[in-house]
C-alpha positions in Angstrom: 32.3 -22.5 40.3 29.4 -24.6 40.4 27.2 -21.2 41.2 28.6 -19.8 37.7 27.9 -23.0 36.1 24.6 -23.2 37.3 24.2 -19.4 36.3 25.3 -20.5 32.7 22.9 -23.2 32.5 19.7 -21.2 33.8 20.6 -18.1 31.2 20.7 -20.5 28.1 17.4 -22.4 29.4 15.7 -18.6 29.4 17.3 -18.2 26.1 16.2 -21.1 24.8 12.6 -20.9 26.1 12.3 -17.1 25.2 13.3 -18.1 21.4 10.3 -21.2 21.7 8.1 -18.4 23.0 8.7 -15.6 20.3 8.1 -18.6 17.9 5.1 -19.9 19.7 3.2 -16.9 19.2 3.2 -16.6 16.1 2.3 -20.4 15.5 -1.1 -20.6 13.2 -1.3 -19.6 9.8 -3.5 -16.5 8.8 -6.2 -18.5 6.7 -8.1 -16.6 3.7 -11.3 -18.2 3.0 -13.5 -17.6 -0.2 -17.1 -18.7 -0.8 -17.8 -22.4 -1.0 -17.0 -23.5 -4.5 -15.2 -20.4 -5.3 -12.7 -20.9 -8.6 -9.7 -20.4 -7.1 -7.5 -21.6 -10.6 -8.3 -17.6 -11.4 -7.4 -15.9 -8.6 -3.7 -15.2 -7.1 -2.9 -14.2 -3.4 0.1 -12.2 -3.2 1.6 -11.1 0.4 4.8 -9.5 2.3 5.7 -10.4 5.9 8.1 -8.1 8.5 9.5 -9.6 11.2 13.0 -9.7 12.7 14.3 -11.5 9.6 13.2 -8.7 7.7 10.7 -8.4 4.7 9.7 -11.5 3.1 7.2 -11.7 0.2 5.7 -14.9 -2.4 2.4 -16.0 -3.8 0.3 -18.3 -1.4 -1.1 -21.0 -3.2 -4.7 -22.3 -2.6 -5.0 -25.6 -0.4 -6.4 -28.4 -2.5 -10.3 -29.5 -2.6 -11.1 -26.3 -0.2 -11.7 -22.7 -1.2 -8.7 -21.4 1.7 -5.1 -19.8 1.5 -2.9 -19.7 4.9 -0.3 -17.3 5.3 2.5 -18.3 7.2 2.9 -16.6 10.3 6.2 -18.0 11.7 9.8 -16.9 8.8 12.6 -19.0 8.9 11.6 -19.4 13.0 10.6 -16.1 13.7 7.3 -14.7 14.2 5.8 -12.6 11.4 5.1 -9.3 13.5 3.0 -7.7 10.4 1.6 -8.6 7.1 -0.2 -7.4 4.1 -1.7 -9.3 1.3 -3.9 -8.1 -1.8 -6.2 -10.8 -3.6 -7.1 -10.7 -7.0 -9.3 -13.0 -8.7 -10.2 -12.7 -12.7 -13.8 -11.1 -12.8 -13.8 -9.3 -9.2 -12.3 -6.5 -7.6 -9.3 -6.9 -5.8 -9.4 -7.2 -2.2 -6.4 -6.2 0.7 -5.8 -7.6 4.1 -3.2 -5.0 6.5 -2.1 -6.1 9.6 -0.1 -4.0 11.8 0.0 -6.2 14.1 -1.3 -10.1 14.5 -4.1 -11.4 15.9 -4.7 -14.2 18.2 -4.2 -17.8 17.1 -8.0 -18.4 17.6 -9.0 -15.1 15.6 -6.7 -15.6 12.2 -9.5 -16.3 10.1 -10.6 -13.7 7.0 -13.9 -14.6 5.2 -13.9 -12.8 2.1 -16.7 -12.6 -0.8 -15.3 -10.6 -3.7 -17.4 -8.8 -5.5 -18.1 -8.8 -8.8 -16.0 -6.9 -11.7 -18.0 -5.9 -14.7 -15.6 -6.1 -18.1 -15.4 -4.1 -20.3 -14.6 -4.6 -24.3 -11.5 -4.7 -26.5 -10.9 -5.4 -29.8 -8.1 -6.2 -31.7 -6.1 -6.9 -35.1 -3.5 -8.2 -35.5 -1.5 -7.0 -39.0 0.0 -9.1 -41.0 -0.9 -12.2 -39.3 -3.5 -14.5 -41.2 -4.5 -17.8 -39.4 -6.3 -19.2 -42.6 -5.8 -22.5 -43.1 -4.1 -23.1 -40.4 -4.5 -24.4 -36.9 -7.0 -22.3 -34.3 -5.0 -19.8 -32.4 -5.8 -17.6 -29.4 -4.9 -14.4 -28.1 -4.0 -14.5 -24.3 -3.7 -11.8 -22.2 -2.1 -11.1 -19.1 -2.2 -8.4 -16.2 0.9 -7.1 -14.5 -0.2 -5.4 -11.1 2.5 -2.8 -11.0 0.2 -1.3 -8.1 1.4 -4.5 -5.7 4.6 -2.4 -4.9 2.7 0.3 -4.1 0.3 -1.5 -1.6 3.2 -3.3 -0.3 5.4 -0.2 0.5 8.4 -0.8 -1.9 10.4 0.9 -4.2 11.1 -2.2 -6.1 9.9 -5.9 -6.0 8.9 -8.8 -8.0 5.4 -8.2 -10.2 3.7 -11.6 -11.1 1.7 -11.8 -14.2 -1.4 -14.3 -14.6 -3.6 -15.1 -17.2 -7.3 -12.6 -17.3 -8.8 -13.2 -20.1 -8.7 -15.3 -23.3 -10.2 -15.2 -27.0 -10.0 -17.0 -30.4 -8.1 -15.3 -33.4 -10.0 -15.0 -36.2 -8.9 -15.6 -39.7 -8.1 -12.2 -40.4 -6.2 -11.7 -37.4 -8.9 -10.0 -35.3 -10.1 -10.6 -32.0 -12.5 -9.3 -29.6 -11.9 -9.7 -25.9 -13.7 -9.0 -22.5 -11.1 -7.2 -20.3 -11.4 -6.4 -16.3 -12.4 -3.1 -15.5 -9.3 -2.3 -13.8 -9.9 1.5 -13.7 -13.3 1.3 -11.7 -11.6 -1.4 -9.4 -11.7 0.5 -5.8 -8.2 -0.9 -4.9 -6.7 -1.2 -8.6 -8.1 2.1 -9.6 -5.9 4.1 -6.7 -2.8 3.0 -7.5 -0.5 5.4 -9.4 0.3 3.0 -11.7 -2.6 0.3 -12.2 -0.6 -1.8 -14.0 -0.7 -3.3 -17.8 -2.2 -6.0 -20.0 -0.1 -7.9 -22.2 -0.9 -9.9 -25.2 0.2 -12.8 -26.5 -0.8 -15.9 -29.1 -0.1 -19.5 -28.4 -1.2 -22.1 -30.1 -4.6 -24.0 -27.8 -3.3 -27.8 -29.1 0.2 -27.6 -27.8 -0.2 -24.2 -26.0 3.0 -23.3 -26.6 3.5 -19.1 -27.0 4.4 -18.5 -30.7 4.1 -14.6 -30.3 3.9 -11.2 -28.2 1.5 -8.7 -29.6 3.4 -5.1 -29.3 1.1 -1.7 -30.0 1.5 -0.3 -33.2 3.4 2.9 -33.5 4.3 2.1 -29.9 8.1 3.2 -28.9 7.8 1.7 -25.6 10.3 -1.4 -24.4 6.7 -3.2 -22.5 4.9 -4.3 -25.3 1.3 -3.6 -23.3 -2.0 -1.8 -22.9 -1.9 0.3 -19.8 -5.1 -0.1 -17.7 -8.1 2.2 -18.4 -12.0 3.1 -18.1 -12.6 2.6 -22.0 -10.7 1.5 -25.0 -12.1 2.8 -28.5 -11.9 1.6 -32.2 -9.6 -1.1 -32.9 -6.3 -1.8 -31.1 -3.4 -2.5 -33.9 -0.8 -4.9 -32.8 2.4 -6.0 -34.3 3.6 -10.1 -33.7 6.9 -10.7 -32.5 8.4 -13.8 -31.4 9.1 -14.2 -27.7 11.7 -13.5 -26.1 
């Protein structure tokens, strides 16, 4: 009997110190670090972990004072067994990190230096919509990387959408805009669907959104711009309130 105990005892320490193992080595965050003094406010760090709990995705937010993201490596206590992560930062190409498999604690640092994006123009109107004599409005607009799913291997998943560019509304409704030249972007650029920009007006003093901008003409439910190498004449939109 006291064998069998003993037995009992010896399997759940093994257990026990198997489970503090497969945790152990994935202790140590995968750290992303930009140039010193990079502006990390425009850039968002998007990444999927696999592991015995499964898939797990998010947005990694930059540590404070220090141009660095860390990606967790241990998932509700177990280790991450492989990762990817794509970086995109307003005015520079996007830039991917694939690991099939993780390296060692002491080799989990990734020095990137993005390189610069070139924009490219836009210009808009905006019917119907005079701001004369009114307050100062601007036209935001936003990217949606459709492409992430791609990169990320999955039918289906949750697309963020962050800020790229910005531009006052003239009296007369028209603005002119520097975009990111998505198409031309190595990474961007090879996705079947680059994604969109969306456009919207808020109001700089409170900046509270007072309306989406829909094409003209357009039948389609997202009120965007797809991605592309050039965009000619004037861009007509329609204001909507939001949703």
């Amino acid at each position: 009997m006291k064998q069998l105990v003993s037995l009992s005892l010896a399997l759940v320490m093994f257990a026990t110190t198997m489970g503090r193992a497969q945790t152990r080595s994935g202790d140590g965050p995968i750290v992303v670090s930009l140039p010193e003094g990079f502006d990390t406010e425009r850039c968002r760090l998007e990444y999927f972990l696999v592991g015995s709990f499964g898939g797990s995705g998010g947005v990694v937010q930059p540590k404070r004072d220090v141009s660095q993201y860390e990606i967790e490596t241990v998932h509700e206590g177990a280790a991450v067994e492989r990762l990817k992560a794509i970086l995109y930062c307003a005015g520079y190409q996007a830039e991917t990190i694939a690991l099939d498999s993780l390296p060692d604690a002491g080799s989990r640092h990734i020095q990137m230096h993005p390189t610069p994006l070139p924009p490219i123009p836009f210009r808009g109107v905006v019917r119907g919509l005079i701001t004369q004599n009114i307050q100062t409005l601007r036209v935001d607009v936003g990217y949606t990387p459709f492409g992430s799913c791609e990169f990320f291997g999955l039918p289906d998943c949750l697309v963020g959408h962050w800020t790229v560019a910005s531009a006052e509304l003239d009296g007369d409704g028209r603005f002119a805009i520097a975009l990111p030249d998505f198409a031309r972007d190595p990474v961007i650029g090879s996705f079947k669907n680059p994604g969109m920009f969306a456009f919207r007006v808020r109001d700089p003093q409170t900046r509270n959104w007072l309306f989406d901008l829909k094409p003209a003409a357009s039948q389609s439910p997202m009120a965007g711009i797809p991605v592309a190498s050039h965009y000619p004449g004037e861009q007509v939109f329609d204001a909507e309130l939001p949703r």
